[in-house]
N, C-alpha and C positions, 0 to 999 in steps of 0.2 A: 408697188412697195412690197417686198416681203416681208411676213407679220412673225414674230417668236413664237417660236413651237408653242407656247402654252397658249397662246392667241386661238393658233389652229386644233390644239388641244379641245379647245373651249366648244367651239364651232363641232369639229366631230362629236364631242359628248352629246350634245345636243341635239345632235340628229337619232345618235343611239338609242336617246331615251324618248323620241317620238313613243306614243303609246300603241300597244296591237291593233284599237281600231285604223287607227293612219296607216297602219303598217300594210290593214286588208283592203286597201281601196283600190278598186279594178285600175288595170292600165292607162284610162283612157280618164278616168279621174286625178291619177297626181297630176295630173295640168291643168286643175279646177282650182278655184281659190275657196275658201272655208265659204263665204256667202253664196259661190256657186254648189255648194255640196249639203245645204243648210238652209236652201229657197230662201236666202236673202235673210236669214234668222241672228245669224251670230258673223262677228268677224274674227279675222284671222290670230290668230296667237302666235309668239314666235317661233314655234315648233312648225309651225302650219307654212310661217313664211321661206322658215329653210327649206323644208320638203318639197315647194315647189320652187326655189331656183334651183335648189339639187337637181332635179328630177328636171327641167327645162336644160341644165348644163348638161346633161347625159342628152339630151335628143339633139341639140344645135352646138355645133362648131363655134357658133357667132357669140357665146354667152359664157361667161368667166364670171364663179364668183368669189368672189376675196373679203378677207374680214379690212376697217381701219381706223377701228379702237376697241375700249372695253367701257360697260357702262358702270355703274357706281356699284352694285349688286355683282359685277364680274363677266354681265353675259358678250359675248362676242360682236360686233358690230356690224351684219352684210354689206359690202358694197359688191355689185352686179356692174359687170363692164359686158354691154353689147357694142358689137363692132365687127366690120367684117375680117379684120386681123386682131380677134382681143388680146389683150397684153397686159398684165398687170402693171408696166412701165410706162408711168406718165410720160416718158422723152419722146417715146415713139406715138402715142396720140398725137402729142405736140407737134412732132414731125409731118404728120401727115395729113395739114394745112386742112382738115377738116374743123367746121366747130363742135366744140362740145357741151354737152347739153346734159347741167346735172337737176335729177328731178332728188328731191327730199320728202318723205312721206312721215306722217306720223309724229310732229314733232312734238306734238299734243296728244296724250295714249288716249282721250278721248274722241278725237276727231280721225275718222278713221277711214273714211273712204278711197281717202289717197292712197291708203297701203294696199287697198284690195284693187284700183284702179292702176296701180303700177305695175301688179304682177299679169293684171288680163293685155297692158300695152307691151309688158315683153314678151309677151308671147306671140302677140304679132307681130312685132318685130324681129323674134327669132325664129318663125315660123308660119305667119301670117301676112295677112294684107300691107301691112308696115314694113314691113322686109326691104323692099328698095328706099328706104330713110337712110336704113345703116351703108349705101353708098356715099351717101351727102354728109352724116357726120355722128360722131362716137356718140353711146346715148352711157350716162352712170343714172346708177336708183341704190338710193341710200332708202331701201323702202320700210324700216322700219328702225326709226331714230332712235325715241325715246320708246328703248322695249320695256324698262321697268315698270315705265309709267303705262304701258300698255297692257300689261300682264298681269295688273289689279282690276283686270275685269269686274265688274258687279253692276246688277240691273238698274242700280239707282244712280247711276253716275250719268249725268248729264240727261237724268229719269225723262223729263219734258221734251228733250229729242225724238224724232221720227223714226225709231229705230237704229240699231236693230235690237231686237226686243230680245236677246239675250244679254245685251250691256256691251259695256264699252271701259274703256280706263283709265285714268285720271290724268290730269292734265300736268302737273308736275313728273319732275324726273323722282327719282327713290329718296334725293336731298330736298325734300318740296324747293325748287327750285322750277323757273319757267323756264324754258328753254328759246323760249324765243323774245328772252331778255337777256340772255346771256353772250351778246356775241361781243361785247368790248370788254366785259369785265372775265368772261372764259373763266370761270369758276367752277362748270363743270367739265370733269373727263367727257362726258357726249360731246362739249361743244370744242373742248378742245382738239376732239377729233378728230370732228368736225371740218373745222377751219385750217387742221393740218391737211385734209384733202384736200381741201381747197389750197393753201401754195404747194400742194406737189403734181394737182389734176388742172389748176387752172383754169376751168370751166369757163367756156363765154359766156353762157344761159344757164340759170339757175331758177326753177321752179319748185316752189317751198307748198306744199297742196295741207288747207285747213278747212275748215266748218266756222259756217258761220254764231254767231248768240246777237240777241236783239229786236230791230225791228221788222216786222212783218213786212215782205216786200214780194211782189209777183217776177224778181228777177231769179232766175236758177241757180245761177255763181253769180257772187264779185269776184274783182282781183284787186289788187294795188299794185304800185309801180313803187320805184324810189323814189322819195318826197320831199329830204333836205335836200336845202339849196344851197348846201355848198358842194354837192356834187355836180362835175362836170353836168354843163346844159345842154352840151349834145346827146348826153347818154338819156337825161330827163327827157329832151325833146324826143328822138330814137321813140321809148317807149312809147309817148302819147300820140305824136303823127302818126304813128308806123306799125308797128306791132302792135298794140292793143287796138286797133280801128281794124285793121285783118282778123285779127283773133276774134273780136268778138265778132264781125260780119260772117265769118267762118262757121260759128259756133250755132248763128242764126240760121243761115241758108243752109248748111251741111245736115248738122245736127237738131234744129228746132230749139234749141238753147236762148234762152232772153239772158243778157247780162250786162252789166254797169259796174265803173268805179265800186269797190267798196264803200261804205260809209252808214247812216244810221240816220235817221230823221228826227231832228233837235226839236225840243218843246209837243205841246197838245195839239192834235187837230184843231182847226181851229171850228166853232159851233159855226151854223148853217146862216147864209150871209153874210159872216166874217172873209176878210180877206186869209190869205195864207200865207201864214209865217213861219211856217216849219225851213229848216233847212237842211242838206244833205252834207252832214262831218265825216270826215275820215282817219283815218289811222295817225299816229303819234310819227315826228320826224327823224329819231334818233335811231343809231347805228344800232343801239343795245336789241333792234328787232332785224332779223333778216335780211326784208327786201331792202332795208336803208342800207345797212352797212356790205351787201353784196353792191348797192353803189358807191359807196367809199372806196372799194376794189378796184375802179372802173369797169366792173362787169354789167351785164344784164342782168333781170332779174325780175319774177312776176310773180307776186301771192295768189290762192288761188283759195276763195275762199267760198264753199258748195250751201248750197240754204241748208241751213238745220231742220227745216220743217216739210222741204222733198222727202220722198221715202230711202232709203236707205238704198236700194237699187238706185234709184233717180239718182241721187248724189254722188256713186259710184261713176254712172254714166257721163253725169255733166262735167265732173272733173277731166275724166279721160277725153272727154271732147275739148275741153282747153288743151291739155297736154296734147295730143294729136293735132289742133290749131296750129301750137306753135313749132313744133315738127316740122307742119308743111313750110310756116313762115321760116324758117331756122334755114330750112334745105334749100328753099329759094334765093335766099338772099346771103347766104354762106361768107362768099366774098363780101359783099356789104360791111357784114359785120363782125367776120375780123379784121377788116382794114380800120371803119371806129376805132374797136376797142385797143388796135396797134397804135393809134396818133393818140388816143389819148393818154395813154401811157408814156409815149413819146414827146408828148405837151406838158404833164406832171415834171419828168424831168427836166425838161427847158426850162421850164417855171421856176425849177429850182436851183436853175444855175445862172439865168438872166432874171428872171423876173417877170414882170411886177409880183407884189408877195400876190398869195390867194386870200380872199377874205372869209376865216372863219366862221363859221354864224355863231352866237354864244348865244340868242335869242331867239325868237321867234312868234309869229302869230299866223292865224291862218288866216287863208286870203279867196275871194270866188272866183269862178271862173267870169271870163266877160261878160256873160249870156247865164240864164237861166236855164235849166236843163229840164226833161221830162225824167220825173222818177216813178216809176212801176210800183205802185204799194199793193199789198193784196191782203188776201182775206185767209183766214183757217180755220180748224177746225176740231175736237178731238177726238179720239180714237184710244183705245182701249189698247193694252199692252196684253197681249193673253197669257204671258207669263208671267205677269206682277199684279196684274188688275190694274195697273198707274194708269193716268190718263195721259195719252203722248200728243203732242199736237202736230196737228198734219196741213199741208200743203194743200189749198185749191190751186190747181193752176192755171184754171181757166176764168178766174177773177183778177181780173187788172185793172187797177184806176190809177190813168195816169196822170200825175199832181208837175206844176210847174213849179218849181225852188230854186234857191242859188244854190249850188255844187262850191262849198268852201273846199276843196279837192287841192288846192294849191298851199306851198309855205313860203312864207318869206322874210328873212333874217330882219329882225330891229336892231338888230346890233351884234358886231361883226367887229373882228379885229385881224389884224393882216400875220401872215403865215410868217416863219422866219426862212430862212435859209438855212439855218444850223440852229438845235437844238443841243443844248452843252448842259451836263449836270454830272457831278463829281462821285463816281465808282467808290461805292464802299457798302457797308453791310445793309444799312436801310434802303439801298437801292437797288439791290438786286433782284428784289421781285420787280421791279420794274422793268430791269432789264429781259428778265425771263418771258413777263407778259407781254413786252414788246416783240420778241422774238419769235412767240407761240403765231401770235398775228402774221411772221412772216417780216415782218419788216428790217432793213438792214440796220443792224447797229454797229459802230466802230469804236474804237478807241484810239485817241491820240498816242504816238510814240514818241513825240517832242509835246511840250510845252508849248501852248498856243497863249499868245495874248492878245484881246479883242475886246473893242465895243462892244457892250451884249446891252440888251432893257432886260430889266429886272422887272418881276414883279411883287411888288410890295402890299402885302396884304393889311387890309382893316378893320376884314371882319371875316369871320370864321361862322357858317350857319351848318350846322350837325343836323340833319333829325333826329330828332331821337326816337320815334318808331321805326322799325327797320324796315326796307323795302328790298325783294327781293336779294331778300340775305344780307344789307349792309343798312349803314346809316349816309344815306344819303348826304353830300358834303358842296357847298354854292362856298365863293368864294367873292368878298369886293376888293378892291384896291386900284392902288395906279403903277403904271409902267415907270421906268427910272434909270437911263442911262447911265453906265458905268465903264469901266475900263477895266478886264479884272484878266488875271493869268489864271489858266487850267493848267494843272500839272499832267503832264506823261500819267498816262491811264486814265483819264478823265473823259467820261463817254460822251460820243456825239451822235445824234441824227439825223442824215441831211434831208431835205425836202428833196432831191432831185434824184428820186429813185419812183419808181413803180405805183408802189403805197405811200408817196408822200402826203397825202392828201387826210390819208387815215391817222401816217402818222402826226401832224400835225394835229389833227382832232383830239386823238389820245392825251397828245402832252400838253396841250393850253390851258394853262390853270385855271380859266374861265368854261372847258368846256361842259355844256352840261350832263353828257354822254363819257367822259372822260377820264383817266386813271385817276385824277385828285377828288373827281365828283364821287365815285369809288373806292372812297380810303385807302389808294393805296401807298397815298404820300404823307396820311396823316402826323405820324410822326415829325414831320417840318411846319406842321401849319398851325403858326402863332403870328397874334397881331404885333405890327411894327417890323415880323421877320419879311427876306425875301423867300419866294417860294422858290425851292430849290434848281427847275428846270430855269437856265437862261437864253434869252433867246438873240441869233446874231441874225441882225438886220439888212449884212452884208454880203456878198459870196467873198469870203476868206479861205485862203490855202492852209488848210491843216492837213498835219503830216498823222495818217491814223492807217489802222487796220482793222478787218471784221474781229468781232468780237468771239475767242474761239467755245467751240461747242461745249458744255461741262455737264 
């Protein structure tokens, strides 16, 4: 993509106004990252992170960096294309039947080892041991997402962390906004940006690199996978047979890494004699985080989550040993899985022109695995901050007691309503942030150029539940009612979207007014949502010939 002069504007000021000590750092330093020039003291800033993929673009041919947005504050966005022909043109990755492999760093300015673990793996890859990767397939590093939220450094932020004892930076973007809640409701410019690389890069593997908070555990990283179960089961399955039994065997034999599903150990030890009732939970199902909604994509996708009570080097290291994991898996199995992720894209559409519908989940609860698992808990300990006097708690890692639990690691819908085939709801002024929002995601929208008339169900609402404390910038919005077939005509301009496209899967999610991840849960329909009325999206239960066109750009 080529970005507007004031984009690249941005991006050169900001290298300019590096300050004279960055400026005097011997040659063989600007390929260091802030914690290698810092004995592991402080990390990186976003002065720190341009200087070194500047200065790696000047030694290796293989490395291109381009900006591909702006964050709330103004600052410019790096994305980093390594490859052995880089090209700032997603056609030509796409062409050249390699998979691609986007890692995201930072998306928490407090969790920070990903950003310093990205820039030490492209160096080997532009220059190092990883060099024969970039034969097998394109690598992106969105290595420092949320910079705003990074760049309020201070030593008390996330104080109880294991380093690095000059601080770290808060976990919201500049709009206290999370960012790794924001991928359906795209509220902010980062995420929006975001998600625009993603439909112009396309990526088959996305790795999203965070820190853990919680329970004391002798594993080094978690990860999580996609977790709703309305995402395709081959991609669910993919993950847990395949990739993550590699990765983490990998991480073990290679590297010396212990790691396990994410999750957190529910309820009290139990006193001496008692049986053990603790259990191992995990992460929330919905699209509004990351690794869920990079499966609603049908992509891949792996959270990578390093102990908060490793030291700050250690944490660097274990992350970079997942991402290098899945490297090798990535390179090996290439063919593998772009052929996946081609059927099932190729499935999404089928499904949307034959059928049977998809069933929704609008519910959920968690569910265990077959078998009881072994979980690694451990022990800590504290340590003294020498710049703050704080007490930071650190990492034994040679204390493991391993506890037998159920792994509730699974979800599974209680209730589920079936996809439609067409999505129909009438163009006019309250619904154009829909349409906009829809389109940011990527998704096709059309509009009728005749008058369509069709069986649709309706959804007729009951009850209207608002929060009224807001969450994550809105008031959260549940909806009851029942469906109600009708016969009704759309006039010429009346927008439709069909399920048998790419994102139908998403799209569906987005528009069902039961979902709980979704535009109306999200106020953005509220303006329609009264008892007795129908909710404005209607849905056709059939494959119908509408006469439409894409919706054009404005």
């Amino acid at each position: 993509m080529r970005f507007a002069p004031a984009l690249a504007a941005l991006l050169l000021l900001s290298l300019l106004l590096v300050p004279v000590t960055h400026r005097a750092y011997a040659q063989d330093d600007q390929l260091k990252s802030r914690p290698e020039l810092t004995n592991y003291e402080e990390t990186s800033r976003y002065e720190d992170v341009l200087r070194f993929f500047t200065e790696l673009q000047k030694r290796s041919p293989l490395v291109k960096l381009e900006t591909f947005g702006q964050t709330v504050e103004g600052r410019a966005m790096p994305l980093v294309i390594l490859s052995t022909k880089p090209s700032a043109q997603p056609s030509e990755a796409k062409a050249s039947g390699k998979p691609i492999v986007f890692l995201l760093a930072n998306i928490h300015g407090g969790e920070v080892e990903g950003k310093e673990a990205v820039q030490h793996l492209a160096r080997r890859l532009a220059l190092g041991d990883l060099r024969p990767m970039l034969d097998k397939m394109i690598v992106l590093i969105a290595p420092i997402y949320n910079i705003d939220g990074n760049e309020k450094i201070a030593p008390n932020n996330r104080g109880r962390q294991n380093g690095p004892i000059g601080g770290v930076g808060l976990r919201e973007n500049a709009k206290g906004l999370d960012l790794n809640r924001d991928y359906t409701k795209l509220d902010s410019p980062e995420a929006q940006a975001l998600v625009g690389a993603f439909n112009r890069w396309d990526p088959h593997v996305m790795v999203d690199l965070h820190t853990t908070d919680g329970t004391q555990m002798a594993f080094h990283l978690t990860y999580s996978i996609p977790l709703n179960p309305t995402i395709d089961p081959r991609i669910m399955s993919y993950h847990r047979d395949k990739i993550m039994p590699a990765v983490a065997q990998g991480m073990l034999k290679n590297h010396q890494f212990r790691s396990y599903y994410y999750g957190n150990a529910s309820g009290p030890a139990p006193k001496e004699g008692e049986p053990e009732k603790r259990t191992w939970r995990n992460f929330i199902p919905q699209p509004r985080a990351g690794q869920n909604y990079y499966g609603f994509r049908n992509r891949l996708t792996i959270l990578s989550e390093a102990y908060v009570h490793l030291s700050f080097q250690r944490r660097i290291e274990v992350t970079a040993a997942l991402v290098e994991e899945t490297f090798k898996y990535t390179a090996a199995h290439a063919a593998e899985i772009i052929q996946l992720l081609k059927q099932a894209d190729a499935d999404t559409i089928k499904r949307g022109q034959q059928g049977p519908p998809l069933p929704i989940g609008v519910a959920y609860e968690q569910t265990p695995l077959p078998k009881p698992v072994t979980i690694l808990l451990g022990e800590t300990t504290t340590v003294k901050n020498p710049r703050t006097g704080n007490n930071m708690i650190a990492m034994l890692e040679d204390k493991i007691h391993p506890v037998e639990m159920q792994d509730f690691g699974l979800y599974t819908a209680t209730r589920s309503v079936p996809s439609a085939y067409v999505y129909v709801f009438r163009q006019e002024v309250g619904t154009s942030g829909i349409i906009a929002k829809l389109r940011q995601h990527g998704i096709t929208v059309e509009e009728l150029t005749a008058p369509l008339k069709t069986e649709v169900e309706n959804f007729v609402i009951s009850e209207v539940r608002k929060n009224e404390r807001p969450s994550f910038g809105h008031n959260e919005v549940t909806l009851k009612g029942q469906y109600k077939k009708e016969t009704v005509t759309f006039p010429t301009g009346s927008i439709i979207v069909r399920f048998a496209q790419p994102l139908g899967t998403l799209a569906a999610f987005l528009l069902e007014p039961e979902s709980d991840d979704g535009l109306t849960h999200w106020n953005f329909f509220d303006a329609y949502l009264e008892v007795g009325k129908a909710h404005p999206v209607s849905k056709v239960m059939q494959n119908v010939k509408a006469t439409s066109k894409p919706v054009s750009q404005k």
